[in-house]
C-alpha positions, 0 to 999 in steps of 0.5 A: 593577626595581619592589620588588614586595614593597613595591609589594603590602604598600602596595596591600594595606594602602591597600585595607584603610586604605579597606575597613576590614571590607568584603571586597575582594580584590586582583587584580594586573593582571599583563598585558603583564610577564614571568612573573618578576615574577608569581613574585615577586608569588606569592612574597609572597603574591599568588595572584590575577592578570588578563591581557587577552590570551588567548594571553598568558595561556596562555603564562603559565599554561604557564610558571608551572604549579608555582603555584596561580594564580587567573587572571581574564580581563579584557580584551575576548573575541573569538569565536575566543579563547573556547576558550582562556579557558574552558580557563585562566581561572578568572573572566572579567569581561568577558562582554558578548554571549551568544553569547561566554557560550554559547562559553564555557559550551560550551568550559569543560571538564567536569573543571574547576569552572564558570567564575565570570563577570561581566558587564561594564556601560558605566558612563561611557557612552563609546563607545570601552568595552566593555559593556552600555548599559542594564537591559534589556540586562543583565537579559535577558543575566544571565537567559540566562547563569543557564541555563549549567551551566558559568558561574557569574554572580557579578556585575558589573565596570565601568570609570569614565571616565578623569578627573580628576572624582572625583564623576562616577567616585564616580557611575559606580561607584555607578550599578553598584553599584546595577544589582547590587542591582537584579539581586539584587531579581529573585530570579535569584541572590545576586549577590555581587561588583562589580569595579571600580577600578584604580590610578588611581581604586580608593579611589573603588571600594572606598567605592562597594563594589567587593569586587574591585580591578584593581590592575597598575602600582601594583604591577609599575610603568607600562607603554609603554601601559594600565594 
């Protein structure tokens, strides 16, 4: 079993030693593992979890009602699932078409705050990933979720590619990081949050300005398959 107190208390102080006052902000990928060891991670002061599987997520959110839990959604949206992120999710990073943003504007109930979303780009450029693929693109489709009352657009998530090549990942986040200053300049908003990195390639993130770390077998240990 993994030590979830001590796993937490190096990924946090590892954030910090690198962000030292730049604010970024620990997301436990918490997908695929059993609510138990979500628990033990709320017991130790963790208050922010992504899942990828909306089912699984509303299971989740089922079993540990007795926690004040700031769910994110990051994994990718089918058209049929939308009702059930809208109705658990507090942020979803993922938003890549607009007809999944519409859905889920129309399907986020009204006695729950507006859904904070983010837009996710194709930073490596694979075709095996999800996400915008250029400016354009992304300027028409932030314009458009702008016109939402039910989200919120905050800003961008990104996934770099899975290397060994620590300039090209450095590139990658920085080429979000420069597409979240470019949107700002529009005068659509002030975009504020840039998620990206995960165990493997997080230091890189945080100097690249990430304000939002995916963080899941660092701290839960490997799974069968992702992390």
């Amino acid at each position: 079993m993994p030590n979830i107190a001590q796993n937490l208390q190096h990924a946090q102080a590892a954030i910090d030693a690198i962000a030292h006052t730049q604010k970024v902000e620990l997301i436990a990928v918490s997908k695929t593992f059993p609510s138990a060891l979500i628990h033990q991670a709320y017991a130790h002061g963790q208050r922010k979890f992504a899942e990828s599987y909306p089912q699984e997520l509303e299971k989740k959110v089922a079993e540990l009602t007795d926690l004040a839990i700031e769910w994110h959604f990051i994994g990718n949206i089918q058209s049929n699932k939308t009702k059930l992120i809208a109705q658990q999710a507090s942020w979803v990073h993922t938003i890549t078409k607009l007809q999944h943003a519409k859905r889920l504007n129309d399907q986020r109930p009204a006695e729950l705050a507006p859904l904070q979303v983010l837009i996710e780009v194709n930073i490596s450029q694979e075709s095996n990933k999800q996400g915008v693929n250029d400016w354009q693109e992304l300027i028409q489709l932030a314009q458009a979720i702008m016109q939402f009352t039910r989200l919120k657009l905050r800003g961008l998530m990104g996934m770099a590619s899975a290397t060994n090549d620590q300039q090209l990942i450095q590139a990658q986040f920085q080429q979000l990081g420069r597409y979240l200053e470019q949107l700002n300049t529009q005068g659509l908003g002030n975009f504020d949050q840039l998620s990206m990195g995960m165990s493997a390639d997080y230091p890189l993130a945080i100097k690249a300005g990430a304000t939002l770390v995916r963080i899941g077998s660092n701290i839960f240990g490997a799974r069968t398959y992702d992390n």
